[in-house]
N, C-alpha and C positions, 0 to 999 in steps of 0.2 A: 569286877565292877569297872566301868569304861572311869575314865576320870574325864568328870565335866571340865569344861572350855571356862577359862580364863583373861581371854586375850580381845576382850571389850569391854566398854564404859560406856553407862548412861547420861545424856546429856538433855535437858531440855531444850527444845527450839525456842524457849522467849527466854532464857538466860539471863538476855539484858533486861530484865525484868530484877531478876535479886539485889537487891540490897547493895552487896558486896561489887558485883560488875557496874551496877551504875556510880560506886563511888570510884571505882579504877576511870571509868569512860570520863568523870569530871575531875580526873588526876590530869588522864590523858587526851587534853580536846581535840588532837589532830587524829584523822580516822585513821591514817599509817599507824600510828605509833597504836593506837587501840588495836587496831587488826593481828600488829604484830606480838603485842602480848597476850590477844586469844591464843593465838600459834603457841608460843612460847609457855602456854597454861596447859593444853592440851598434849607437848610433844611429853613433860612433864610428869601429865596424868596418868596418859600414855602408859609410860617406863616404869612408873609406880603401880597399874593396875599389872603388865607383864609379871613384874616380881612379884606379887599378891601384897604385898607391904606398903604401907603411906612413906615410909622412910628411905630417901635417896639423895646423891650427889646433884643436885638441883645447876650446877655450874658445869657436870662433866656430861650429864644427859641432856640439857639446853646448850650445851657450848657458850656459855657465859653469858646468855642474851642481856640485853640491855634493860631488858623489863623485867626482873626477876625484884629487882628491890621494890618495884610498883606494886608487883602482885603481892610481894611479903607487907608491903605497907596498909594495904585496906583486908588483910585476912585470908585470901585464896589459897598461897603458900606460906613456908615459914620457910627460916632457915635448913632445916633439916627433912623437907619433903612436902607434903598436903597435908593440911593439916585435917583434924580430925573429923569437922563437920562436913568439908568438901570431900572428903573423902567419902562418907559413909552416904552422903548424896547422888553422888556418881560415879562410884565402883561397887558393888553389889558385893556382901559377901565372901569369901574364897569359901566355898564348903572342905570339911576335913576329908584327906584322903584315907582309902583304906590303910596304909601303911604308917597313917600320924598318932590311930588310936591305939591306947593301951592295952595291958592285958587285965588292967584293974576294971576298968569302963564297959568290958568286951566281957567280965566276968559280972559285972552290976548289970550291964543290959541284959543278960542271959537269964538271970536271978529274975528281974524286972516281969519278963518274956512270959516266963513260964508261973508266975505266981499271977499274973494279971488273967481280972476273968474277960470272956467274950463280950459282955456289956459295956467295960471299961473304953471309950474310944481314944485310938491313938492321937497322939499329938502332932500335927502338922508340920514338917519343915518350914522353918522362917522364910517371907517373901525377900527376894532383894529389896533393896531400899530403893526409892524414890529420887527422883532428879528433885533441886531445888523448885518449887510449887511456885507458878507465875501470879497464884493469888493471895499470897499470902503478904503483898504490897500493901500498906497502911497509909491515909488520908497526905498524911505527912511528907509522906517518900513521894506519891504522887497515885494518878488512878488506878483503877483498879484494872489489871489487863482482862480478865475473861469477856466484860462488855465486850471490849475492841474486839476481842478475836472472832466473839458469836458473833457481832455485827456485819465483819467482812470488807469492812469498808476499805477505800482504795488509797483512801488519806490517812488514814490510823494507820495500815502499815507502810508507807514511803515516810512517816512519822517516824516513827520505829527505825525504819531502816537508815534512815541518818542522823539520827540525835542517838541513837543508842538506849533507848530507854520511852517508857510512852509517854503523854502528855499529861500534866499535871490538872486538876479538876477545871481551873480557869482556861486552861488551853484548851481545853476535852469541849468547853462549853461554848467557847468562841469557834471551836470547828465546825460543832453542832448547827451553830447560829450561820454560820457561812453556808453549810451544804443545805438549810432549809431554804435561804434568798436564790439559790442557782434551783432548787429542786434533784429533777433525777440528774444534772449533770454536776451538781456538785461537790461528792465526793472525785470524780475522778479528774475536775478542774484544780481543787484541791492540792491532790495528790500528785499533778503534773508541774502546779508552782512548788509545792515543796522540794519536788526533786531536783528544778530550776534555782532551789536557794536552800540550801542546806544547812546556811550558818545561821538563817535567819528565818525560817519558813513560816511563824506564824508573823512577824512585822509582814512577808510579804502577803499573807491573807489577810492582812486588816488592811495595805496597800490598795490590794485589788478590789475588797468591798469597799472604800471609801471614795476610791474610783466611779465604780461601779452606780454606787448612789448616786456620785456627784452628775452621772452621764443621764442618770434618769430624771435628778429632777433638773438639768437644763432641757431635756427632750420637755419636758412639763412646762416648762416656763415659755417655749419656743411656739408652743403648740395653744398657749393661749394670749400670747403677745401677736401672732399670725392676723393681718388685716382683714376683714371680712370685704367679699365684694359688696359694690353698691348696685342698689336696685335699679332695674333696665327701665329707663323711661320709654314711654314709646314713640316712636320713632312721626316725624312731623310726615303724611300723605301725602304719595306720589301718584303721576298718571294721572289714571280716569278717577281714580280717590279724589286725587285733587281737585280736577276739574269740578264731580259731585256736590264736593265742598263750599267752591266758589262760586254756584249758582243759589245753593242753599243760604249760601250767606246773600245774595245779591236778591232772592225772594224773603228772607225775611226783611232785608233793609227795605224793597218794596212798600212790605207791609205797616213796616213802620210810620213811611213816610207820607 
């Protein structure tokens, strides 16, 4: 029997969605030092999924990194390796090798084997386990991510991508309200001032909509303070008009007279 591979780990792409990494990412507000203890969780995980064991020298496999007391602080690691939830999140398993089982187990499967009838159906090998679940985020902690991701939108993820985590309901709804005042171009106006201000991205989209209003309604005010022209009188008869004129008048005084 070949022996299955051991030498990978499962990882969700919204990560910063759990619980656990959004409380390291508001340990750690500088995105250096965040990046560097994803590194530092991973080389880690890494070294613990190789041995098939959660339990390792966290200071001889990281090289002492600086973020290892961060990671042991909000639950990722502990002292003594990964701990158990993240473990069983993002390492799958080790299945037993041929050579781990006994001759007790090897004689009860046999026994099992041959006394079981044909209709009896076998039992399935266990799935691996599961990356931590991006939905499993509650009111409290902030939105829910699957919206965001079915959505697609261009400003939900530049969100994401420098706050570390998604947008809380009130922020989710002021984006909402932003990308309907611009229409189709406003997720990706959005998404291009976030990326322009990272420490602050929704201050700078209430910025730009308050702007934005304030530019509409002086266009409004401008457009009905605008003088209107006044009416063309017409113009006093020249030439042969004239001359016309000055007889018409010179016969009716005639007739007057």
């Amino acid at each position: 029997m070949r022996r299955a591979s051991s030498t990978f780990f499962l990882m969700d792409v919204a990560f910063h969605s759990n619980v656990r990494w959004r409380r390291l990412a508001r340990r750690l507000p500088d995105p250096r030092d965040y990046q560097g203890a994803i590194g530092t969780f991973v080389v880690a995980l890494a070294a613990a999924r190789g041995n098939g064991l959660p339990d390792l020298d966290l200071a001889a496999e990281t090289e002492d990194s600086p973020y290892l007391a961060d990671l042991i602080a909000v639950g990722l690691l502990t002292p003594t390796g990964i701990p158990e939830s993240p473990w069983k999140a993002y390492a799958p398993a080790r299945p037993k090798y041929p050579g781990e089982s006994t001759n007790a187990t090897n004689a009860t499967n046999a026994t099992e084997s041959t006394t079981a009838t044909e209709s009896t159906p076998r039992a399935r090998a266990p799935l691996p386990s599961l990356p931590f679940p991006s939905t499993t985020t509650t009111l409290t902690e902030g939105a829910n991510l699957a919206p965001a991701r079915e959505d697609g939108r261009p400003d939900l993820e530049a969100f994401l991508a420098v706050r570390y985590r998604i947008p809380t309901p009130a922020q989710r709804t002021l984006m909402d309200a932003y990308c309907d005042v611009f229409d189709l171009t406003g997720p990706q106006r959005a998404a291009d001032l976030i990326y322009r201000h990272p420490d602050d991205p929704i201050g700078a989209l209430k910025a730009d909509l308050a702007a934005f209003r304030a530019e509409r309604i002086s266009e409004a005010k401008a457009a009905e303070a605008k003088p209107r022209p006044a009416p063309r009188r017409a113009a006093a008869p020249t030439g042969i008009r004239a001359e016309l004129a000055k007889l018409w008048a010179q016969q009716e005084a005639e007739k007057a007279g």
